[in-house]
N, C-alpha and C positions, 0 to 999 in steps of 0.2 A: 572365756573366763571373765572376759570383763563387761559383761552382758548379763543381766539376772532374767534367765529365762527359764519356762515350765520345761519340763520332760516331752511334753509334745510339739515345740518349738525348734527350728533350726536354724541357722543363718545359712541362707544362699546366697548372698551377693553380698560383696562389700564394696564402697565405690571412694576414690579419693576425692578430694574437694582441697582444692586451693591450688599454687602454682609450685614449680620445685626450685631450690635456688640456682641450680644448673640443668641446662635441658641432657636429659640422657645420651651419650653416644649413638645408642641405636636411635631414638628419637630423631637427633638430630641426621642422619642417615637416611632414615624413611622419607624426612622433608627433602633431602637431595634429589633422590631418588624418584619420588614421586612413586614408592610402592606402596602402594593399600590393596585393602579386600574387596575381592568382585561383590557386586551387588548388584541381583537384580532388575534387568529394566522397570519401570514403571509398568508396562501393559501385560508383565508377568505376575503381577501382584494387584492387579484386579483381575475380580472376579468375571469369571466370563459373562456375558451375558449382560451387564453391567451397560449404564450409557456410557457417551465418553465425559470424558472429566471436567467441569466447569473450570477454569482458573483458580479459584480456593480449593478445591478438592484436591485438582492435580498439586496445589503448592503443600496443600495439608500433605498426599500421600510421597511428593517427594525428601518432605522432611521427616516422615516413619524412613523409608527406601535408607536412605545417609545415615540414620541413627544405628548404634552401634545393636547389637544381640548377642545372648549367649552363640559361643562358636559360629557368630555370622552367619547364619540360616535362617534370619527372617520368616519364624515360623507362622506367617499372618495373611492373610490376604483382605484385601477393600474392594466391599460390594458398595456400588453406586446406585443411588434412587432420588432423583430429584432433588430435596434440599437436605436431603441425609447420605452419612456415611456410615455403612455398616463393618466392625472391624472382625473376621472368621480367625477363627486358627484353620490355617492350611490343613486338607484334611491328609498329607504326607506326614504331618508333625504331630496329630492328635495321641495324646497319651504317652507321647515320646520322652518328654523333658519336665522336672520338677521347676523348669527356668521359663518356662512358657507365660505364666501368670506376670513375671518379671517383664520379658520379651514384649507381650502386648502391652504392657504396661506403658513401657518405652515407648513403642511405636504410638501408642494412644498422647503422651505426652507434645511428643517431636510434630505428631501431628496436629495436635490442636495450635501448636506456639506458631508453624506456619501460617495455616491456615486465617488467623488470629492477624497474624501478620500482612496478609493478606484481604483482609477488612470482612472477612466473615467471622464472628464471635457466634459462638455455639457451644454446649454442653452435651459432655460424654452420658450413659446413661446405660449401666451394666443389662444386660438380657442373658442369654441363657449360656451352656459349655461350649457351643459350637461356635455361636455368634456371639462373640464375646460380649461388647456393645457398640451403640450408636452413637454418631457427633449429630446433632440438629443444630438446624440456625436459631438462633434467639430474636 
């Protein structure tokens, strides 16, 4: 309602932003505890066949790996090729989720800010439904 949106429009994710003035119970519980969500090794989320992962790649693909997704499913896998990274929707997940477009999105983000961080600067570069897109070096 507080959104002026078309009829063919819908919001699927909403995200907070900023800090809260007290940390939550459970929040505060999880950091005790040290429970989070299984996540994927790295070498389950390249694509087979793939080389193995330069230093910027592997730090690009472990900061997708850590980043959050709809229900933590990680619906994406990273094909490797020399000085590119190809980002797939896992073909378990194809067609599965309205949250996918979201999900790679993430992972394209989380990725690049590693990666970045890690002294390879490159741009994304959308391709087709499968292969969603590529990171090149610049």
């Amino acid at each position: 309602k507080q959104v002026d949106m078309h009829d063919h429009e819908e919001v699927i994710a909403i995200t907070p932003v900023g800090l809260a003035e007290e940390e939550d119970k459970r929040v505060a519980h999880t950091r005790q505890v040290g429970v989070y969500h299984k996540r994927k090794i790295v070498d389950k989320i390249i694509v087979e066949g793939s080389t193995h992962p330069e230093p910027w790649q592997f730090a690009g693909i472990e900061g997708a790996r850590i980043a959050p997704s709809a229900v933590n499913r990680q619906p994406w896998r990273f094909e490797l090729d020399g000085e590119r990274v190809i980002l797939h929707k896992s073909k378990s997940f194809i067609a599965q989720s309205k949250y996918e477009p979201v999900d790679c999105g993430i992972a394209m983000l989380h990725f690049e800010l590693r990666a970045s961080e890690a002294g390879a600067k490159g741009r994304w570069t959308f391709l087709d439904y499968e292969r969603v897109a590529e990171y090149v070096l610049e």
